[in-house]
Structure formats: C-alpha cells, structure tokens
Steps between C-alpha positions, in 0.01 A plus 500: 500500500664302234478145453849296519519303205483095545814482396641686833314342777590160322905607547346675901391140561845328352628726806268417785218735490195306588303816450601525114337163445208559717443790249516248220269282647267794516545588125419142361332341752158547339578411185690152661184464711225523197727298300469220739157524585365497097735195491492285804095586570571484835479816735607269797823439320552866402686649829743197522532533135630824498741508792659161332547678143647780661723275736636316154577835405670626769718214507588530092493833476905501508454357104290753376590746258470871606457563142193317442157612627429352819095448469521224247771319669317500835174399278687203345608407846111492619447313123762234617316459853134469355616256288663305762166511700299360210717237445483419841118524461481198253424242788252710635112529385434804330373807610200700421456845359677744765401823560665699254329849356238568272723599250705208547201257486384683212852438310532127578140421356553747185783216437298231567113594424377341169229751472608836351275714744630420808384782689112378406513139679331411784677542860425150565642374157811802564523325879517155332774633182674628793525235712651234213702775395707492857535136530586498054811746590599308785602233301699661236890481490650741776681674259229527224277593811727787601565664153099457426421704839779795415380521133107443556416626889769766583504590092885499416643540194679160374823760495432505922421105512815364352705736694362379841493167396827538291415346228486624111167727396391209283534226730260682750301571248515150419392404918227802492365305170511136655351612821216664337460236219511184806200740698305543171490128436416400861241777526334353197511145620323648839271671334331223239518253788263790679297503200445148438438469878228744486357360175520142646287632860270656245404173351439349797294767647085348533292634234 
C-alpha cells in the first residue's frame, strides 16, 4: 500500500479528518520526541512535550505551505518549544547529565574532552567529563543550545539546522560554533580547577 504524501493528509486534516493527522503524528512523532529529549534532558517532560508541539501544530497548520516539506516545519515548531522551555529553565538550578545513549554521550564529550583519546579514559574520569558536560550545556543560550544538539547529537547538516531553525546556513553555523567554543572554554576551566584540586590534596597528603 502506498503512502499518501504529507502534503494530502495536511489538506484531509484542513477538512476534518482526525485520522489524517493521527497518521502524521505517527510519521514524525519520533523524530519530535528525540528532538526534545537530546534537548530538554528530561524524559519526564518528553510525553507532555510532544502532545504540546503537535497541539501548536494542529492549531497553525492552516498557514503552512503544502509546498514545503512538512518534517522541518514540524521540527522548527519542536525547536521553538525547547527553546521556550530553556528559557523558562533560567531560574531553575541546573540539571545533571540525563540519560541519553552511548552514542550520544560519546558525541557531547568528543566536543568537550581535552584529551584526544577519549575512548582510553577512565569510567570514573568519563562519569565525571560527563557529568560537567550536562550541567555546561544547560547553561548555554536556548537557541545556541538547540542548533549545537541538531548539528553535534542528532548529526545534521548546517543545510538541515538553519532550515528548522530558519535562519541563514552561516548564522547556524555561527550558533553551532559559539555553542561549542562557550563548552570548550568552560570544560577547560573545570578541568584545571580538577587538576589543581588534585595537585593541591597531593601536597597535603602525610609523608
């Protein structure tokens, strides 16, 4: 059986199929839901997350154009809400590293890791890079945030980032570059404070 295009359960919903969205929903809703959980760090958040993305839109969907793809519009919609969380966030403490995959892990501390063989440090030094690495994105901009996770976790090209965030190539390029620059310095600042904490408990230590 053959697939309707987007583009004709978009126009089925216009006309009051709930069905033709439901199928939507089904197309995109992993992609909405990962989105949201490499941002926000928060699986609690993810369900409620999803249904209110797709709620916003439902509601807007009478503005879209059946010309354009729908999965990057829907994405930019989810970009919109994550960033709208994080702001929100700013009041609150920050959190620490949530459970995100392997892979995932393995991309945020390639980014971050001063040492070039990060696949040969300790788990407990890995758990600690980890850890600082959470609560480091946390406090980036939303925005520089959101284009750092699509470009660095989920591996989009900067063609696929400045669509869903609608912005020009080179100005999420720019984001992607600032995000990663802000982690590097922080990440550096945590780590020779580590250093010169261990070196300091050395000296100390009884002969």
């Amino acid at each position: 059986m053959v697939e309707s295009p987007d583009s004709v359960l978009i126009q089925a919903t216009l006309d009051g199929e709930e069905s033709a969205f439901a199928e939507l929903v089904g197309r995109y809703q992993r992609a909405v839901w990962g989105m949201v959980h490499r941002t926000l760090g928060n699986p609690a958040e993810g369900e409620d997350a999803v249904q209110e993305i797709f709620l916003r839109a439902l509601v807007s969907l009478g503005k879209f154009d059946l010309r354009c793809p729908f999965g990057p519009w829907i994405l930019r919609i989810a970009g919109n809400y994550c960033i709208d969380q994080l702001r929100r966030r700013r009041t609150r403490r920050y959190r620490l590293w949530s459970d995100l995959t392997e892979s995932e892990k393995g991309s945020i501390l390639a980014n971050m890791c001063l040492k070039p063989d990060v696949e040969n440090i300790s788990e407990e030094e890995r758990a600690a890079y980890l850890g600082i690495a959470r609560s480091l994105l946390d406090r980036l901009k939303p925005k520089y945030r959101v284009a750092f996770v699509l470009r660095e976790v989920e591996g989009r090209s900067y063609e696929a980032v400045s669509e869903i965030m609608r912005v020009s190539e080179s100005t999420a390029r720019v984001w992607v570059h600032r995000a990663r620059a802000g982690l590097h310095k922080e990440f550096r600042r945590y780590v020779a404070a580590s250093e010169k904490g261990t070196r300091n408990e050395q000296a100390l230590r009884p002969v």
